[in-house]
DRENPA-3360 file (N, C-alpha, C; in nm, 2 decimals, always signed):
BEGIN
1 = XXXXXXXX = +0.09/-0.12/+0.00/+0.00/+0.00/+0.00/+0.09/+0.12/+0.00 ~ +0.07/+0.20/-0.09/+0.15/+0.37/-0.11/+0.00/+0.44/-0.10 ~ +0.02/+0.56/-0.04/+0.03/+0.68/+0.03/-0.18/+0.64/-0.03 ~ -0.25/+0.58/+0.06/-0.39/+0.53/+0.05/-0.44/+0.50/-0.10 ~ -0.32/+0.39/-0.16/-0.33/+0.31/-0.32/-0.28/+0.17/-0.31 ~ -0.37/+0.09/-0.25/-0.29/-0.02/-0.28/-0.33/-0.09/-0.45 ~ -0.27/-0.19/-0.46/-0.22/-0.21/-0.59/-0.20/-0.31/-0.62 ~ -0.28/-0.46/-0.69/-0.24/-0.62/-0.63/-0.27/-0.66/-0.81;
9 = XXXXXXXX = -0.20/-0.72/-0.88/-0.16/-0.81/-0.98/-0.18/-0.94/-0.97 ~ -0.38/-1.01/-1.04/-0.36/-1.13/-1.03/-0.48/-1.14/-1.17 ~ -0.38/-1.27/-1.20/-0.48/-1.30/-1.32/-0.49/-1.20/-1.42 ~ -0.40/-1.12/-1.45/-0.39/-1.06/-1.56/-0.42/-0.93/-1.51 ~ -0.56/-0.90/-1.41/-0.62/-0.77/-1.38/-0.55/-0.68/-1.26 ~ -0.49/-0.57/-1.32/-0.41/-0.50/-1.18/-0.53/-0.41/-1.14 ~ -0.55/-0.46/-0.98/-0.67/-0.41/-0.91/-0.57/-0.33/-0.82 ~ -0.67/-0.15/-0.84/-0.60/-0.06/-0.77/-0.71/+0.01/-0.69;
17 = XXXXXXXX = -0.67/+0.03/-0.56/-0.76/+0.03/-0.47/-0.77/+0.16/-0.37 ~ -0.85/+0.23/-0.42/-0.83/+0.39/-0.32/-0.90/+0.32/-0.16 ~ -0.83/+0.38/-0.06/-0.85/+0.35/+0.07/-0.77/+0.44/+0.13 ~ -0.86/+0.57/+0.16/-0.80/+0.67/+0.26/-0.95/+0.62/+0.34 ~ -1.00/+0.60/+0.39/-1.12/+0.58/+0.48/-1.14/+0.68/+0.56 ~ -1.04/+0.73/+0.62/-1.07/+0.86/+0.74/-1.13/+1.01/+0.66 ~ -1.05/+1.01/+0.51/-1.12/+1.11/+0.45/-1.21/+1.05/+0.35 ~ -1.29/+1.00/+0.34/-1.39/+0.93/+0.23/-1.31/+0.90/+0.09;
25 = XXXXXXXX = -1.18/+0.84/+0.09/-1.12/+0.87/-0.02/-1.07/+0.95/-0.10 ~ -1.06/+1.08/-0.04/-1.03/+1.19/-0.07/-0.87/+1.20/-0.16 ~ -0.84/+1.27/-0.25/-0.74/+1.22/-0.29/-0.67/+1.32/-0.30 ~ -0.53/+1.30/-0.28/-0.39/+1.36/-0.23/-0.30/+1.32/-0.33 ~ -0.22/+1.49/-0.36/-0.11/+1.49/-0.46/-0.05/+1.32/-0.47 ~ -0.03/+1.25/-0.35/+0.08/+1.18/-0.33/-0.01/+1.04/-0.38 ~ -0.11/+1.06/-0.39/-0.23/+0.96/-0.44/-0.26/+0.92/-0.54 ~ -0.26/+1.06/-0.60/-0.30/+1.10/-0.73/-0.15/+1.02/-0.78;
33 = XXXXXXXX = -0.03/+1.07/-0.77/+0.08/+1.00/-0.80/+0.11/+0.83/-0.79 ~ +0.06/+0.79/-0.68/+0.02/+0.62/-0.72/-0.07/+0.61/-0.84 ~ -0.15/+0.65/-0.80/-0.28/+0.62/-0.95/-0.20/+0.62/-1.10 ~ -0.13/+0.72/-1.09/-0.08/+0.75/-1.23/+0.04/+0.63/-1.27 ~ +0.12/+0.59/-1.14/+0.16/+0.51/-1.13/+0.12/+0.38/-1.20 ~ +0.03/+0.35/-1.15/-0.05/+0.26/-1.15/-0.06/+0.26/-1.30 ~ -0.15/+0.34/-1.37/-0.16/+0.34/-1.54/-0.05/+0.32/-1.60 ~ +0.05/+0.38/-1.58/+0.16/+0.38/-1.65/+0.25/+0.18/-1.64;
41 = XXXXXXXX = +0.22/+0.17/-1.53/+0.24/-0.01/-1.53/+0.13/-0.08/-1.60 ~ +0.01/-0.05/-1.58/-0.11/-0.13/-1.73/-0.09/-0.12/-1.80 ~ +0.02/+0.03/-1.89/+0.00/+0.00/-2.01/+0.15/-0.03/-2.04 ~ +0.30/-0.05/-1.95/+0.40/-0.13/-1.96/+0.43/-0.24/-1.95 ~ +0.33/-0.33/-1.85/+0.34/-0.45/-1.80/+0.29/-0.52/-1.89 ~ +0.36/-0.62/-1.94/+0.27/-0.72/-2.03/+0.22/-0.79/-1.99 ~ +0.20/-0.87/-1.82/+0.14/-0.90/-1.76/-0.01/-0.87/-1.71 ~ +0.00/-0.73/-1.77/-0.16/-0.66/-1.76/-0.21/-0.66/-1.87;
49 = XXXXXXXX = -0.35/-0.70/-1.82/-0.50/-0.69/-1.97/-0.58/-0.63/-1.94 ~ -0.56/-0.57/-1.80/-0.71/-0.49/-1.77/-0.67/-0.43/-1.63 ~ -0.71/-0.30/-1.65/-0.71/-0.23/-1.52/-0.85/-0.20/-1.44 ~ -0.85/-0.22/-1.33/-0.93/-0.23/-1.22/-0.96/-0.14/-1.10 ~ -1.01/+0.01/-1.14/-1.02/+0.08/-1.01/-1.14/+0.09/-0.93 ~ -1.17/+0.06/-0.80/-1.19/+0.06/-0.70/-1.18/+0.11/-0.56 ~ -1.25/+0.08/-0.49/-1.21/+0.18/-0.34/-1.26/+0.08/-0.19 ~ -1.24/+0.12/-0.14/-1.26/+0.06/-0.03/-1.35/+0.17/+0.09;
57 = XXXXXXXX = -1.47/+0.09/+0.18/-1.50/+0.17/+0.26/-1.70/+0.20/+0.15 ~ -1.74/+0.28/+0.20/-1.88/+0.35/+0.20/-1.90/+0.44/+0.02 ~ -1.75/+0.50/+0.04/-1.74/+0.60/-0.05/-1.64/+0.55/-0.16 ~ -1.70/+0.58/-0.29/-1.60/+0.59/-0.38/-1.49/+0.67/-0.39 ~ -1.50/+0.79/-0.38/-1.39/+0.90/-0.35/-1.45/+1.01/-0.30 ~ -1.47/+1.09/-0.23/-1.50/+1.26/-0.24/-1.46/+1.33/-0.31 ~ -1.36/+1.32/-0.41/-1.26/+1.40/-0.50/-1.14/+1.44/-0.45 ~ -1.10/+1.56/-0.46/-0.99/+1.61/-0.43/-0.99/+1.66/-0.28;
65 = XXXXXXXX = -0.89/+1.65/-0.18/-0.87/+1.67/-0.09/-0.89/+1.84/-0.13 ~ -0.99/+1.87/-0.04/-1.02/+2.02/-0.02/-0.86/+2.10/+0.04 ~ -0.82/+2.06/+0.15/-0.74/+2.13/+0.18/-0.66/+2.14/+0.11 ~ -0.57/+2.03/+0.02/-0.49/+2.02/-0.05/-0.56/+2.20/-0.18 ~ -0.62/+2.16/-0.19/-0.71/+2.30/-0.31/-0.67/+2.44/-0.24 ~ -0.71/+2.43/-0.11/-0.72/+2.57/-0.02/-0.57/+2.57/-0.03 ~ -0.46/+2.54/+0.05/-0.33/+2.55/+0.01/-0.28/+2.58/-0.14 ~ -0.33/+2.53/-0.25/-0.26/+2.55/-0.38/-0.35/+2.67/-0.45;
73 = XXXXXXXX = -0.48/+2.73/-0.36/-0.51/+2.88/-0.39/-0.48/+2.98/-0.34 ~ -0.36/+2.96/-0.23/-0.27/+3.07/-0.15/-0.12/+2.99/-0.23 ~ -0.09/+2.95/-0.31/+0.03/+2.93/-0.35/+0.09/+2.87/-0.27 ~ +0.05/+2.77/-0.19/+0.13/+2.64/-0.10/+0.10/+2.55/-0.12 ~ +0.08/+2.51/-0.26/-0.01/+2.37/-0.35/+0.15/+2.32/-0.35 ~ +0.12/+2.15/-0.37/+0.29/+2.09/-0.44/+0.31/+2.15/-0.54 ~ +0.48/+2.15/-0.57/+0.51/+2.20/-0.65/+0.52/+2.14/-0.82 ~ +0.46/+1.91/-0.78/+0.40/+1.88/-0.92/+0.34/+1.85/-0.86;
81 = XXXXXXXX = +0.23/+1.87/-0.95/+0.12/+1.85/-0.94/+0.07/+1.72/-1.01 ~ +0.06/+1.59/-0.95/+0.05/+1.40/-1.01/-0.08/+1.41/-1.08 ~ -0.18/+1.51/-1.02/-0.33/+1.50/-1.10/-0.31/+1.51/-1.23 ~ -0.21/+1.60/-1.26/-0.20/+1.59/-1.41/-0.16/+1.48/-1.52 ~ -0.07/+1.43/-1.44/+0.03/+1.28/-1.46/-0.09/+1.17/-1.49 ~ -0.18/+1.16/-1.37/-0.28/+1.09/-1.36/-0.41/+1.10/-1.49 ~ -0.40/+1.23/-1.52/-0.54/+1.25/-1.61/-0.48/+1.23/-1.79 ~ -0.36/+1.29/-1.76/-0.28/+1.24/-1.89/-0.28/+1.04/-1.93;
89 = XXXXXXXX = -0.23/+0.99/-1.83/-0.24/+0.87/-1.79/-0.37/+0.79/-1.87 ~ -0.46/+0.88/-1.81/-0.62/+0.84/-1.84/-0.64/+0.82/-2.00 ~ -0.63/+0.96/-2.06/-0.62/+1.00/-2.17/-0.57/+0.91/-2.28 ~ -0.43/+0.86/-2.24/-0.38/+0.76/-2.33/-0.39/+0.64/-2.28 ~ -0.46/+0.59/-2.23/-0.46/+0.41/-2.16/-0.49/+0.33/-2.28 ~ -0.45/+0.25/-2.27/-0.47/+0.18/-2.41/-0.50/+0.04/-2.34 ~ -0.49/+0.01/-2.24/-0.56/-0.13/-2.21/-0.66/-0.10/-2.12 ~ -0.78/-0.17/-2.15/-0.93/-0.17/-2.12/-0.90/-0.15/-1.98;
97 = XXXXXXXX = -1.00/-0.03/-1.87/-1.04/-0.04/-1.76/-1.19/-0.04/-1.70 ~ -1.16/-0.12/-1.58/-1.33/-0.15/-1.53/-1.31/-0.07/-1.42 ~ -1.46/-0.01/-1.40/-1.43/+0.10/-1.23/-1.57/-0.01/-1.17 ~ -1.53/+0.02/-1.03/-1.66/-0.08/-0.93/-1.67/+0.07/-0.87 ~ -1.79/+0.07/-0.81/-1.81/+0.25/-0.79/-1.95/+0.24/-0.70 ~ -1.95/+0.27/-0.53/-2.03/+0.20/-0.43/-2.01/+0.38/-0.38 ~ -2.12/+0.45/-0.32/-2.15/+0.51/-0.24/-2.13/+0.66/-0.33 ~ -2.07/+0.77/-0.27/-2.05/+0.90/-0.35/-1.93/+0.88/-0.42;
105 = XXXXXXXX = -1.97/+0.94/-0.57/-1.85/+0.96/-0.66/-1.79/+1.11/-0.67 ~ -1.80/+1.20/-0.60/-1.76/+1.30/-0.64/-1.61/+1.39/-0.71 ~ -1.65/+1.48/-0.76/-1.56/+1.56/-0.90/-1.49/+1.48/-0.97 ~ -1.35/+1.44/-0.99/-1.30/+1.37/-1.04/-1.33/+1.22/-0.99 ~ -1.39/+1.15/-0.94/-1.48/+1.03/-0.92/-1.55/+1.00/-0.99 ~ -1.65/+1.10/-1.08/-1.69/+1.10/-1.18/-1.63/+1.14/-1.30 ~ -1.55/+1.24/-1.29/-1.53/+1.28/-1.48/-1.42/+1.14/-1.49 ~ -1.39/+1.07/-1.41/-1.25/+0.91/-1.43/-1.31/+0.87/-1.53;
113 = XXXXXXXX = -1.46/+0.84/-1.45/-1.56/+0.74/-1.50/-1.56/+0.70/-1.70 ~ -1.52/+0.86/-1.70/-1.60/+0.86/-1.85/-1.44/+0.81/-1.94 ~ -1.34/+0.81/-1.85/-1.21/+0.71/-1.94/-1.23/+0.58/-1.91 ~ -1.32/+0.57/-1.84/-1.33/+0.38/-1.79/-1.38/+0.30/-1.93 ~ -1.39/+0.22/-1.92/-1.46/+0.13/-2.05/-1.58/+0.06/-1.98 ~ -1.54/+0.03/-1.91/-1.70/-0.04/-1.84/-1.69/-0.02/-1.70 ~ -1.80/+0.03/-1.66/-1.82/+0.08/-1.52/-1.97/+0.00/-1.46 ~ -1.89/-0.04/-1.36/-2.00/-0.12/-1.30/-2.08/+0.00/-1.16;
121 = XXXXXXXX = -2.19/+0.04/-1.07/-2.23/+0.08/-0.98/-2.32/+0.01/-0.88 ~ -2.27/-0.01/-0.78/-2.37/+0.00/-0.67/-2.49/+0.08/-0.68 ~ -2.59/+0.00/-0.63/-2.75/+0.06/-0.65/-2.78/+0.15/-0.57 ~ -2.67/+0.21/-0.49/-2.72/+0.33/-0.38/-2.57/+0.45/-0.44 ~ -2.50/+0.45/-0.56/-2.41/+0.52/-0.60/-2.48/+0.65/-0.63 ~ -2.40/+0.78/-0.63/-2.44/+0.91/-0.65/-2.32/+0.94/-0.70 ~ -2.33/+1.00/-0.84/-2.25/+1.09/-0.91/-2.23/+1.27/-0.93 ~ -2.16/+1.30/-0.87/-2.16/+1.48/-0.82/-2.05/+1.54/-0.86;
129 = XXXXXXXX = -2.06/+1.60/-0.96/-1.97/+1.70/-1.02/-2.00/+1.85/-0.98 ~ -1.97/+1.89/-0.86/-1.95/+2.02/-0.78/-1.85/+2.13/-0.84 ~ -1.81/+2.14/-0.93/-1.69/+2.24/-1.01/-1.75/+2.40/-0.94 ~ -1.87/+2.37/-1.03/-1.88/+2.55/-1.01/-1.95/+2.56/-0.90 ~ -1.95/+2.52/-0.78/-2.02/+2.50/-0.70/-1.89/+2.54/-0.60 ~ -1.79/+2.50/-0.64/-1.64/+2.53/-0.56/-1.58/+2.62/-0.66 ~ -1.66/+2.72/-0.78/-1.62/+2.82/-0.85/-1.49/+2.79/-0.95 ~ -1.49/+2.64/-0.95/-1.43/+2.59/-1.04/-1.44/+2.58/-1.18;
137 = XXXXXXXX = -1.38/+2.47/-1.23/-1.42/+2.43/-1.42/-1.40/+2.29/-1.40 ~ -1.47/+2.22/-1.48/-1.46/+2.08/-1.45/-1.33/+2.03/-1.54 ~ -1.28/+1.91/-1.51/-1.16/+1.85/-1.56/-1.13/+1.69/-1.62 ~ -1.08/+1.65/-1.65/-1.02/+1.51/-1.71/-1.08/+1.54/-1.86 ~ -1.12/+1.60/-1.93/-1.19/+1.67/-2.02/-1.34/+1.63/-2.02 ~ -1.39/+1.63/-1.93/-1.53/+1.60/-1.90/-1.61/+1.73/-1.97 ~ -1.51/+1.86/-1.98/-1.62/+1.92/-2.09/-1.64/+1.91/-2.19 ~ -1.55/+1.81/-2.27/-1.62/+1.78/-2.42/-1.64/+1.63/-2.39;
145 = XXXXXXXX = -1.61/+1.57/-2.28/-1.67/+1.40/-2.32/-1.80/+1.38/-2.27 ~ -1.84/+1.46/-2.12/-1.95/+1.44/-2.08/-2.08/+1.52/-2.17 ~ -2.05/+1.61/-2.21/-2.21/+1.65/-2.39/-2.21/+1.54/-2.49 ~ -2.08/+1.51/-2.48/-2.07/+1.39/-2.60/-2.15/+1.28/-2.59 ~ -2.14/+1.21/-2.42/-2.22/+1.12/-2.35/-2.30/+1.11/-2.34 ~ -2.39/+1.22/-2.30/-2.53/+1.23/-2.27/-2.58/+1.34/-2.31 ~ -2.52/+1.45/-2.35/-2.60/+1.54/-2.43/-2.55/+1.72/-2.34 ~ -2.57/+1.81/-2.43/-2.54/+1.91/-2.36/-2.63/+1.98/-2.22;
153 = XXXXXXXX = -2.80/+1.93/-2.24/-2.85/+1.95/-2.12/-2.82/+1.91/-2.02 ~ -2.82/+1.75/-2.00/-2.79/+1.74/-1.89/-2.66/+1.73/-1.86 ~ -2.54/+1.74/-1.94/-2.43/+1.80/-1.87/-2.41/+1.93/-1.79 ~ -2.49/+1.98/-1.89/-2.50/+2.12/-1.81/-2.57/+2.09/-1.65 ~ -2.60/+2.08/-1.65/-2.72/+2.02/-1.53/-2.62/+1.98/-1.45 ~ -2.56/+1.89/-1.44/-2.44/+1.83/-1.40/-2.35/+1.91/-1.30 ~ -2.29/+1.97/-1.41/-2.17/+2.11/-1.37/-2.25/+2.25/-1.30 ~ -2.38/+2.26/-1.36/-2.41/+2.41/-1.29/-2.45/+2.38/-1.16;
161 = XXXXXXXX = -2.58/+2.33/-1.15/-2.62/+2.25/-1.02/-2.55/+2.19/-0.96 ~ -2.47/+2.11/-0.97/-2.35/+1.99/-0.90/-2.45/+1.91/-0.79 ~ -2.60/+1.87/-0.83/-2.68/+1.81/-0.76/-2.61/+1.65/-0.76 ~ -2.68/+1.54/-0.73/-2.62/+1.42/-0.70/-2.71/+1.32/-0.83 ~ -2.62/+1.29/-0.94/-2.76/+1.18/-0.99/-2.72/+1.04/-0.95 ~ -2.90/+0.97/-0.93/-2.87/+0.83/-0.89/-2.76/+0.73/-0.96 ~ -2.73/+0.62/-0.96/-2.69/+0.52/-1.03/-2.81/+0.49/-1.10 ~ -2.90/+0.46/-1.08/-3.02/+0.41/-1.20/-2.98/+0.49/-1.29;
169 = XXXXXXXX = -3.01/+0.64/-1.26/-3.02/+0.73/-1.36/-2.91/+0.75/-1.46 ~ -2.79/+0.71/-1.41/-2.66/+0.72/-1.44/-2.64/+0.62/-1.59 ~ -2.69/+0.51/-1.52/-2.69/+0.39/-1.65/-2.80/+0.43/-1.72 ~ -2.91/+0.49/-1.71/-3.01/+0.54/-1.81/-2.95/+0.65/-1.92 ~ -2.86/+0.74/-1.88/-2.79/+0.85/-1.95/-2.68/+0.77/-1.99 ~ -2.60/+0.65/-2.01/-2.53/+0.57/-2.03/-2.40/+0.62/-1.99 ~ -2.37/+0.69/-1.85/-2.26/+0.71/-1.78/-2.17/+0.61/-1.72 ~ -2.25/+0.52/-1.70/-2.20/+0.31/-1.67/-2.30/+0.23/-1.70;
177 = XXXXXXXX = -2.23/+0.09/-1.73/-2.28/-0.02/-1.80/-2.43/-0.10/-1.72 ~ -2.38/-0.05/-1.53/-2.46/-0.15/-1.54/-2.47/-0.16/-1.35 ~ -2.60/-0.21/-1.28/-2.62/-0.17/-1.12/-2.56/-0.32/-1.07 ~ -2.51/-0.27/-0.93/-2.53/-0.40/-0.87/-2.52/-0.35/-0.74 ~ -2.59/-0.49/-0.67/-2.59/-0.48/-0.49/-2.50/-0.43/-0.44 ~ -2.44/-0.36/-0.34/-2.33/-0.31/-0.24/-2.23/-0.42/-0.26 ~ -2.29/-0.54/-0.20/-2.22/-0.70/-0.16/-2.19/-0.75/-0.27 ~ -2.27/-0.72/-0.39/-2.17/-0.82/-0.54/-2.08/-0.71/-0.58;
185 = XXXXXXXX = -2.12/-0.61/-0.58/-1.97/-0.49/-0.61/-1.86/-0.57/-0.70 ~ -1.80/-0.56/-0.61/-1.66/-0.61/-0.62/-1.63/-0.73/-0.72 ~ -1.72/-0.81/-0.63/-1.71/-0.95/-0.75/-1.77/-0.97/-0.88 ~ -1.86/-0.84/-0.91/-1.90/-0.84/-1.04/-1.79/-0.76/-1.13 ~ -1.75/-0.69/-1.09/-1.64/-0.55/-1.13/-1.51/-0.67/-1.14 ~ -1.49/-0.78/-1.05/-1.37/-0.91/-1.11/-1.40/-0.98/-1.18 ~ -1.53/-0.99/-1.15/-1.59/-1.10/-1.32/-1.57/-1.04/-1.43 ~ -1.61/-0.94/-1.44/-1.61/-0.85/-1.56/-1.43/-0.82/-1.63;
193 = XXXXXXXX = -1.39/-0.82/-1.50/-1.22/-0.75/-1.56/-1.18/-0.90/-1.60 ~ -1.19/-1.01/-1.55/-1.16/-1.13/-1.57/-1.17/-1.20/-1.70 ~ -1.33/-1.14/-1.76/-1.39/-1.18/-1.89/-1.27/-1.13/-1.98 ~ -1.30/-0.98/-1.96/-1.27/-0.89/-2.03/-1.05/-0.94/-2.10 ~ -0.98/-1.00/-1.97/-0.86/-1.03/-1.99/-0.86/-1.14/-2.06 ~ -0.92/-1.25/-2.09/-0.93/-1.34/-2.16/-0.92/-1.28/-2.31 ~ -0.99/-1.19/-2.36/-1.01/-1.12/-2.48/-0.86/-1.13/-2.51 ~ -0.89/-1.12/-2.67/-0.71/-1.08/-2.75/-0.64/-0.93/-2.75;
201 = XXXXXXXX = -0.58/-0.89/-2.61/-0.52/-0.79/-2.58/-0.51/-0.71/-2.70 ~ -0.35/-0.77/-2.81/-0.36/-0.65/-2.93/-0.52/-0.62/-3.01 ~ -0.62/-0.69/-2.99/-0.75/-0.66/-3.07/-0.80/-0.51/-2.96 ~ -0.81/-0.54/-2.85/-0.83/-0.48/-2.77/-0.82/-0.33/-2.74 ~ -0.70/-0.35/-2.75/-0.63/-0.20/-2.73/-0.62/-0.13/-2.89 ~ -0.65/-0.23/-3.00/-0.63/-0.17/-3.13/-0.79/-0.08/-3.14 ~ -0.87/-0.17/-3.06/-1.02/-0.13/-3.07/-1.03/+0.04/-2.99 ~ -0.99/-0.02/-2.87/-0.99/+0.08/-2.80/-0.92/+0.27/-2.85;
209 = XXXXXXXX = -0.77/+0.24/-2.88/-0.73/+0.38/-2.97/-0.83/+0.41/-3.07 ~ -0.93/+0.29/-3.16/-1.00/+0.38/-3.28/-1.10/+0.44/-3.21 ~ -1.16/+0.41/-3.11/-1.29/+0.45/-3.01/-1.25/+0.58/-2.97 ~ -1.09/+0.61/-2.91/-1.04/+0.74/-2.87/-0.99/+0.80/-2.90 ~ -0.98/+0.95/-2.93/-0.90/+1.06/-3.01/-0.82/+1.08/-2.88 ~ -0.68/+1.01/-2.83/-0.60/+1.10/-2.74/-0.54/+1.21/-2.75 ~ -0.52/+1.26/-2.82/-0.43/+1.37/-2.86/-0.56/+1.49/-2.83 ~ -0.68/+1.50/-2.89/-0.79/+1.56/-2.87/-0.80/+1.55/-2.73;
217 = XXXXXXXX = -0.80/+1.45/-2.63/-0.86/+1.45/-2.52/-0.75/+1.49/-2.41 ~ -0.63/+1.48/-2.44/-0.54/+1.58/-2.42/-0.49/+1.70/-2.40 ~ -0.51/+1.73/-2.52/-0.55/+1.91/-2.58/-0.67/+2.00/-2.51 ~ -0.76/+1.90/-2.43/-0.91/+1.96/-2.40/-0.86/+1.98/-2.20 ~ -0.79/+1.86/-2.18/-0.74/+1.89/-2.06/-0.62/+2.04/-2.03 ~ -0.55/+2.03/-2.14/-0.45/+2.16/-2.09/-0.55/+2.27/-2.08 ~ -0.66/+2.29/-2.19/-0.77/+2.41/-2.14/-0.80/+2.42/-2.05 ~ -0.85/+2.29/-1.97/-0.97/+2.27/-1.83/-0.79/+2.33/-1.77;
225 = XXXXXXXX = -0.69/+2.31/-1.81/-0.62/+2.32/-1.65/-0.60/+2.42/-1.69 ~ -0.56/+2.51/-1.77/-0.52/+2.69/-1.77/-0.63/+2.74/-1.70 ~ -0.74/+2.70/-1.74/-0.89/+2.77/-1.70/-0.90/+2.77/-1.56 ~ -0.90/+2.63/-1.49/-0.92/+2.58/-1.38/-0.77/+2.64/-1.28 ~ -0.64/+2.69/-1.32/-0.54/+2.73/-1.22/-0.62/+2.84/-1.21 ~ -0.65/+2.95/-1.36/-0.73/+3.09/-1.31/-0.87/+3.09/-1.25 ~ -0.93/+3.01/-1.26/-1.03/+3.01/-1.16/-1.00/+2.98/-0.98 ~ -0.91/+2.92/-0.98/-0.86/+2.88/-0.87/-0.84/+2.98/-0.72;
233 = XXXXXXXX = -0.76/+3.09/-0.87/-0.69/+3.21/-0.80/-0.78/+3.34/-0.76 ~ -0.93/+3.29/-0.82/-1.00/+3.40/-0.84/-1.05/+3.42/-0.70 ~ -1.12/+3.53/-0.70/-1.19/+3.61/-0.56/-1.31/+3.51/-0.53 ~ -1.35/+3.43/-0.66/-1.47/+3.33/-0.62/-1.41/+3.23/-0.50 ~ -1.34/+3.15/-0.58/-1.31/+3.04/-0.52/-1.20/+3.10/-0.40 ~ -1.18/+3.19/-0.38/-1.13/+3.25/-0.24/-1.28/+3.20/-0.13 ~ -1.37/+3.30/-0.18/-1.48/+3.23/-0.10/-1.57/+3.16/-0.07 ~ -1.53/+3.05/-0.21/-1.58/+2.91/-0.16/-1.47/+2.83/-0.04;
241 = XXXXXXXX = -1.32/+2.86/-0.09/-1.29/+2.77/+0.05/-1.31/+2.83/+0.16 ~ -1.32/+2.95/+0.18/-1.32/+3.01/+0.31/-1.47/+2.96/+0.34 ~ -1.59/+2.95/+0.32/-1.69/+2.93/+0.37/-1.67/+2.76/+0.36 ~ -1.63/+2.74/+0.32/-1.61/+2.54/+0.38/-1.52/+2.53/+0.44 ~ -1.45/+2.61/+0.48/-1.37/+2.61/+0.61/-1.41/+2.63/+0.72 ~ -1.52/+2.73/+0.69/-1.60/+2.80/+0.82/-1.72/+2.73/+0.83 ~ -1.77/+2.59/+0.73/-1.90/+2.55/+0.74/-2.00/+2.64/+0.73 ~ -2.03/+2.74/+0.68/-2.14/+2.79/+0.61/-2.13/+2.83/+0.48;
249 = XXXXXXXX = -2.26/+2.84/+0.45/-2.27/+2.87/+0.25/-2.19/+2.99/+0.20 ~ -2.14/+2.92/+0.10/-2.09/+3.07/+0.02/-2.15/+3.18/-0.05 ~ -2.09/+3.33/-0.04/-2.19/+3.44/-0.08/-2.15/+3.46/-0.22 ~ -2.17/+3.42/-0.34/-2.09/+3.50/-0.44/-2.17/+3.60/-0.47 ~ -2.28/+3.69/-0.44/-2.36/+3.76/-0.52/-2.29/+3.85/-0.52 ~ -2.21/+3.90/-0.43/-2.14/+4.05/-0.39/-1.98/+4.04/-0.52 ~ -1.94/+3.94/-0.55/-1.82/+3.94/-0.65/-1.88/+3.98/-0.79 ~ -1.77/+4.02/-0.79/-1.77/+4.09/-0.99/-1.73/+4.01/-1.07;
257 = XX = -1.82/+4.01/-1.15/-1.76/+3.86/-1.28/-1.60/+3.88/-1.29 ~ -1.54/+3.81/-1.33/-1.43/+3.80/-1.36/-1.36/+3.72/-1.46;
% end
């Protein structure tokens, strides 16, 4: 286990496993850095056919460690930043990944989703993309894959609101393949990765590149992150962390567009 990622190689499927439990999975520079890790061995190891992310505990992730955010909007963020490593990672994977996804997915919990290939959910799963809600811009290029997915309304819906949608609803807008109980979780998310490594790897990944424009989904992330450092810095998201630091709502009526 590195820094709340463990990481276990069996049967072809490297199963990588978020477990910070104390913070709902919340993910940290040094996390984000395993993860990317992690991708970068799926698509070196020839012993890998299929990657496998998962979590351990109630919660799929919370997203990004808040405080880690509040520090890098006063200029005391790490000086690399792995989320990038990590989302790049995403972008080019060329061997098939399955995500198992039980309890809240939030921000990057969900926009992962949409590099996964097949996503299995728990029947009590909620998907919450909060960006502008923390006066952000959404990321992993979720703003051109998620319109693409389901359509520009309810992406928008998604991002402005940053409400919670069900898992039913989720597989109805075809954001994952498919529900299951809390308790088969896991074991359908290894059946599935298990099927899936049996498959002819070079068909696989040959399939996979024509399905994806990386270079495009690349190009759409350096936007989200130019956008998302200056939004970071702005007077908004000043008083979004300060009011989730202080546990009450944030005011933005009184700020001037920017």
């Amino acid at each position: 286990m590195t820094a709340g990622i463990e990481v276990e190689l069996a049967g072809g499927v490297l199963a990588v496993t978020m477990s910070r439990l104390d913070k709902k999975n919340a993910l940290t520079n040094e996390m984000y850095g395993a993860l990317a890790d992690a991708i970068e061995r799926a698509n070196t190891d020839g012993e890998v056919r299929v990657l496998l992310i998962q979590a351990d505990g109630d919660t799929f992730t919370a997203g990004n460690d808040v405080m880690e955010f509040a520090a890098q909007a006063t200029g005391n963020g790490p000086k690399e930043r792995h989320v990038v490593r990590f989302l790049r990672g995403l972008a080019n994977a060329t061997v098939p990944i399955v995500a198992a996804v039980q309890g809240k997915a939030v921000g990057v919990g969900t926009t992962m989703l949409l590099h996964c290939d097949y996503v299995i959910l728990s029947e009590e799963a909620q998907l919450i993309t909060p960006f502008v809600n923390l006066a952000l811009v959404p990321e992993a290029a979720s703003s051109l894959l998620l319109p693409l997915r389901i359509g520009h309304a309810r992406a928008f819906e998604m991002f402005a609101l940053g409400e919670p949608v069900p898992a039913d609803l989720a597989v109805t807008w075809g954001i994952a393949n498919k529900l299951a109980p809390a308790g088969e979780l896991r074991a359908e998310a290894r059946r599935v990765a298990e099927k899936i490594a049996t498959k002819p790897l070079g068909s696989l990944t040959a399939m996979k590149r024509l399905m994806r424009d990386a270079e495009k989904l690349v190009a759409q992330m350096d936007c989200e992150s130019t956008t998302f450092v200056e939004r970071l810095a702005s007077a908004e998201a000043k008083e979004a962390f300060m009011a989730f630091a202080q546990k009450r709502q944030p005011d933005f009526t009184k700020i001037a567009r920017q």
